[in-house]
N, CA, C and O of each residue as an XYZ file, in Angstrom:
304
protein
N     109.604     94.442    123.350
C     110.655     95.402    123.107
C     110.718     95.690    121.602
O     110.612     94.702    120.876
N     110.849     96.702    121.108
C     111.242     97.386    120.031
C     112.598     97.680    119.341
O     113.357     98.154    120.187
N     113.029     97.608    118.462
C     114.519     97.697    118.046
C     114.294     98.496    116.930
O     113.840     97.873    115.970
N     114.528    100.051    116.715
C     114.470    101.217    116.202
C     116.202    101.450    115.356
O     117.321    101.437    115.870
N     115.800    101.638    113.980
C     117.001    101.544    113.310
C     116.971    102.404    111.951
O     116.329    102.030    110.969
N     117.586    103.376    111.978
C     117.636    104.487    111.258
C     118.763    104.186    110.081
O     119.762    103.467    110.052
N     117.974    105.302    108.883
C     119.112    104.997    107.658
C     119.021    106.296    107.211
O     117.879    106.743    107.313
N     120.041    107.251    106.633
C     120.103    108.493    106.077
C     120.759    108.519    104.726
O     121.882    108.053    104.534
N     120.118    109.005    103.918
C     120.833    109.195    102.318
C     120.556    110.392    101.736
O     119.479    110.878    102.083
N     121.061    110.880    101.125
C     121.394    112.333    100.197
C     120.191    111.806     98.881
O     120.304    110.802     98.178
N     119.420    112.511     98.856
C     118.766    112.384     97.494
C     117.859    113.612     97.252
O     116.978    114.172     97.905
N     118.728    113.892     95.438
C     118.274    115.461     94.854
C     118.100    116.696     96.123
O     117.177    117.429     96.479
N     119.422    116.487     96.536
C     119.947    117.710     97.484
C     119.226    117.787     98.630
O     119.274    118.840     99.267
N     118.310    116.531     99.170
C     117.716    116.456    100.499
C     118.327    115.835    101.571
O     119.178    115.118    101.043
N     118.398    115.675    102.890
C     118.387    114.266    102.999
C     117.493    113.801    104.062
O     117.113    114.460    105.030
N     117.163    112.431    103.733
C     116.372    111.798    104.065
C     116.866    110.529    105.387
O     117.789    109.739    105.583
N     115.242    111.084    106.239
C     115.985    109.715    107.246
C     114.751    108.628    107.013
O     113.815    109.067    106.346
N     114.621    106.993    107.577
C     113.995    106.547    107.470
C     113.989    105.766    108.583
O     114.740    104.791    108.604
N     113.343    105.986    109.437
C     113.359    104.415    110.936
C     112.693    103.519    110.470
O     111.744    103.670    109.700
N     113.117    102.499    110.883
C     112.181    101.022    110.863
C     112.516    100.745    112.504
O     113.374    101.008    113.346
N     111.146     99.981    112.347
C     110.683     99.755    113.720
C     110.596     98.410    113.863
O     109.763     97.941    113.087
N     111.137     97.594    114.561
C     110.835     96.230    113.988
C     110.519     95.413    115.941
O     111.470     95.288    116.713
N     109.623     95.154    116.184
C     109.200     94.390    117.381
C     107.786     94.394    117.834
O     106.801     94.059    117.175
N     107.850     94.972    119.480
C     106.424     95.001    119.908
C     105.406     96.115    118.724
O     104.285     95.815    118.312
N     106.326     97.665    118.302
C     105.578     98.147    117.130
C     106.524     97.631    115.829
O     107.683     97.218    115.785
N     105.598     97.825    114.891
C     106.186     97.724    113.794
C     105.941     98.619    112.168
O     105.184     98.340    111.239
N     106.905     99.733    112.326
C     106.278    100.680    111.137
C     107.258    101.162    110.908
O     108.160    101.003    111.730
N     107.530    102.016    109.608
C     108.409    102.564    109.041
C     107.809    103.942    108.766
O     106.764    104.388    108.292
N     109.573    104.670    109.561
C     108.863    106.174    109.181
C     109.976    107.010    108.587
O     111.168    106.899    108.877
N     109.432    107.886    107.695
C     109.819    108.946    106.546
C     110.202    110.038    106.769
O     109.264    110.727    107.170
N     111.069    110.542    106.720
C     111.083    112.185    106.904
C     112.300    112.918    106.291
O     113.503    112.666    106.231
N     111.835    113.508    106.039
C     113.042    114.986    105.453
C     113.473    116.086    106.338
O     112.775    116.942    106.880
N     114.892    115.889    106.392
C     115.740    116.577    107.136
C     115.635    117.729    107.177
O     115.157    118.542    107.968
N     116.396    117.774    105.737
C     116.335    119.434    104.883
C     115.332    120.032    104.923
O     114.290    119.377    104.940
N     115.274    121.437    104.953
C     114.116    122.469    104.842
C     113.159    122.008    105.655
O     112.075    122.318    105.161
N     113.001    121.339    106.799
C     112.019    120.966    107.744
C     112.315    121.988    109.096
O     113.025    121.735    110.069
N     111.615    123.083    108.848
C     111.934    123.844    109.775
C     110.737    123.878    111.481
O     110.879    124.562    112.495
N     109.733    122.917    111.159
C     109.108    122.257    112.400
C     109.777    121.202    112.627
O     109.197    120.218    113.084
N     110.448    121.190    112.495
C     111.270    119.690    112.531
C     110.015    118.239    112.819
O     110.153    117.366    113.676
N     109.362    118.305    112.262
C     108.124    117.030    112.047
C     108.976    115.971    112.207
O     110.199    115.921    112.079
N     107.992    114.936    112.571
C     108.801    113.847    112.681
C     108.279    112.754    111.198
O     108.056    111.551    111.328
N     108.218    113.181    110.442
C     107.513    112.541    109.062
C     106.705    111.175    108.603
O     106.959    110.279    109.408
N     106.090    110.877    107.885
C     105.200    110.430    107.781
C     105.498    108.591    108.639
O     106.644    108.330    109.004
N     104.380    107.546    108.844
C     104.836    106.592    108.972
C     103.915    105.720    108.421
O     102.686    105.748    108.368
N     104.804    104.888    107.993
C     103.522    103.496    107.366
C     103.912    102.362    107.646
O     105.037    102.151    108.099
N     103.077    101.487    107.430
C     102.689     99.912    108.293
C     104.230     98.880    107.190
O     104.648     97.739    107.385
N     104.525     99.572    106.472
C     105.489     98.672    105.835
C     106.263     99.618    104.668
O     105.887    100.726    104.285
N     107.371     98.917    104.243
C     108.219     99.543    102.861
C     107.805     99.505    102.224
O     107.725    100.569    101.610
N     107.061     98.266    101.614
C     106.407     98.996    100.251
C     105.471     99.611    100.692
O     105.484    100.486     99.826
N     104.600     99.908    101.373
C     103.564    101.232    101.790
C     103.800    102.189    101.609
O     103.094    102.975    100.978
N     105.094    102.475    102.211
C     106.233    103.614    102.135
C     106.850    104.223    100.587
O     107.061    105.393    100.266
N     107.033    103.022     99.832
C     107.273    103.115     98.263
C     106.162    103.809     97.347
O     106.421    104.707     96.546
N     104.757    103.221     97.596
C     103.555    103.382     97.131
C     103.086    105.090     97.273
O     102.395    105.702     96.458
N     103.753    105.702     98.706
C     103.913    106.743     99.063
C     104.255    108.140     98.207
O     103.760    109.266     98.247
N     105.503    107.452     97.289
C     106.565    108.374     96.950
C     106.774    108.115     95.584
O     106.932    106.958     95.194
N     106.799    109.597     94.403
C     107.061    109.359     93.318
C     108.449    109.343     93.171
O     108.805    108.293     92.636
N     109.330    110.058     93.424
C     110.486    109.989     93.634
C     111.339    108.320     93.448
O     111.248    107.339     94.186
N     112.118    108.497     92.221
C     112.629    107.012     92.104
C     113.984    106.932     92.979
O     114.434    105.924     93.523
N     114.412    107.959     92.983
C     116.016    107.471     93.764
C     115.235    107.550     95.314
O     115.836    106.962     96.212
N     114.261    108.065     95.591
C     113.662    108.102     97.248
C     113.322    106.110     97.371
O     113.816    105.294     98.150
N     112.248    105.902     96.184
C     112.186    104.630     96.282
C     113.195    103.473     96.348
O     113.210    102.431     97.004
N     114.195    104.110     95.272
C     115.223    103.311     95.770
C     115.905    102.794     96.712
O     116.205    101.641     97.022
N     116.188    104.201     97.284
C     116.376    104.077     98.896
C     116.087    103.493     99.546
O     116.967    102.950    100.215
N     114.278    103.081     99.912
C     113.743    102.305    100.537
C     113.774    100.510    100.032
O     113.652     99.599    100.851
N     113.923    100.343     98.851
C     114.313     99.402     98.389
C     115.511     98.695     99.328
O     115.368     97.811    100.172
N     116.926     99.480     98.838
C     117.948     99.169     99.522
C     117.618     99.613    100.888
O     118.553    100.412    100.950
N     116.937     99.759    102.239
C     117.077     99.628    103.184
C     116.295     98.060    103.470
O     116.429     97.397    104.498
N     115.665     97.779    102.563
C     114.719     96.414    102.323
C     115.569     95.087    102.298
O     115.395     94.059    102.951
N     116.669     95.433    101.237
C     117.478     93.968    101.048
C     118.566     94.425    101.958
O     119.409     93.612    101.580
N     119.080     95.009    102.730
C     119.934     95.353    103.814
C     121.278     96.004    103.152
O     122.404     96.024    103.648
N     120.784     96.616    101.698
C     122.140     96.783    101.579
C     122.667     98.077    101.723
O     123.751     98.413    101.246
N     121.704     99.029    102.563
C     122.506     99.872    103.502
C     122.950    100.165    104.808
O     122.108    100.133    105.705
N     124.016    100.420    105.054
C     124.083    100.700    106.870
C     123.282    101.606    107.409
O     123.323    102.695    106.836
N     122.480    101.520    108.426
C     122.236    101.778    109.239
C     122.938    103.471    110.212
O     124.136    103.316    110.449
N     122.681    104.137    110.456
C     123.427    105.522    111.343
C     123.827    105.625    112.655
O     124.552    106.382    113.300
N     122.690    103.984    113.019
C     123.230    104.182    114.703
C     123.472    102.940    115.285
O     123.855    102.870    116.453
């Protein structure tokens, strides 16, 4: 079983969601809300820092940081 757990934050007027996947799969995935007019389901990688390594963006990295040490809630 899989336990799928989403986080959303405002950064430089986007916002961003991020699932983590944590069980039978296990990956973290990226995507931008805003201006996504295929509505894609955005990128995914094998881990957070993968995900970090990803992105120049420092408040994006941040983000993923703090979904790392738990110190954001979760959306669902």
């Amino acid at each position: 079983m899989t336990t799928y757990t989403t986080f959303a934050k405002k950064v430089k007027g986007n916002i961003w969601h991020v699932t983590k996947a944590i069980g039978q799969f296990n990956y973290v995935s990226v995507s931008k809300k805003t201006n996504n007019p295929f509505g894609t389901f955005g990128k995914q990688f094998s881990s957070i820092d993968k995900a970090q390594e990803a992105y120049k963006c420092a408040d994006l990295k941040l983000f993923l940081l703090e979904i790392e040490m738990g110190l954001i809630d979760s959306i669902n």
